[in-house]
C-alpha angles and dihedrals in degrees: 000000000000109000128256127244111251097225113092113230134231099287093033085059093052095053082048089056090047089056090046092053094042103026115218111002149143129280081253091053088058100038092054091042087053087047090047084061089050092251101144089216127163118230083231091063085037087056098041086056106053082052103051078050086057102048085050091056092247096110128036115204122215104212103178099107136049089269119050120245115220128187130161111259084197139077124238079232108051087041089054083046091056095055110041086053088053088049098045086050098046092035104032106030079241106300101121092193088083092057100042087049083050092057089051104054094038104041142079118231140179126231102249074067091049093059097037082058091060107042085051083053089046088055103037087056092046086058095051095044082052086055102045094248098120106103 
C-alpha cells in the first residue's frame, strides 16, 4: 500500500481540532462536536478520518472497549509547525523570511502582536549581538 502523507487535510485537521477541544473521545463525540459547528458530516467519514489520523501517527485509539477512544497523539503546535515548514519549503524554497514578510503585509494584527513581534525581534537581535553577528 502506497504510503500516506503525513500532513492531515482540511477536514483531518477539523476532526484534530475536535480531539484538541474535547480531549479523548468517540467517534460520536467527534461527530456531534463537528454538527454543533454546522459541519453536515456521517459517522462513517468521521470514522474514516480518525483512521486515516491514526495511520499518520496524529491519533492513538484505545480499543479496549466496545467504543473506540480517540485522542490526538499530536500537539496544535507541532501540527502548526509541520505545516508552515512544508509551506515555507514549497512556497519559499525554504527561506521562512519571505513568509513571515507576507503575514505581515497581508494581515491584520492587534497591538498586543504587535508588541509579541517585537519583543521576539529584541531578543533575536540580542542573540545575534551575543554571537557576534550583528554588523
Amino acid at each position: 500500500m502506497a504510503k500516506r502523507s503525513a500532513q492531515p487535510g482540511g477536514a483531518e485537521l477539523e476532526v484534530l481540532h475536535a480531539l484538541w477541544e474535547l480531549g479523548p473521545t468517540t467517534v460520536r463525540g467527534v461527530l456531534e462536536h463537528l454538527q454543533q459547528r454546522g459541519r453536515n458530516i456521517a459517522y462513517t467519514t468521521v470514522l474514516t478520518f480518525l483512521t486515516r489520523l491514526e495511520q499518520k501517527g496524529k491519533v492513538v485509539a484505545d480499543k479496549r472497549g466496545q467504543a473506540y477512544i480517540y485522542k490526538a497523539k499530536v500537539s496544535r503546535k507541532r501540527v502548526a509547525k509541520e505545516r508552515i515548514n512544508s509551506i515555507v519549503d514549497q512556497l519559499f524554497d525554504g527561506a521562512p523570511g519571505p513568509l513571515v514578510l507576507q503575514l505581515m503585509e497581508s494581515q491584520q494584527f492587534t497591538p498586543e502582536d504587535i508588541e509579541q513581534f517585537r519583543a521576539i525581534i529584541d531578543r533575536l537581535a540580542e542573540q545575534d549581538d551575543v554571537r557576534g553577528d550583528a554588523p
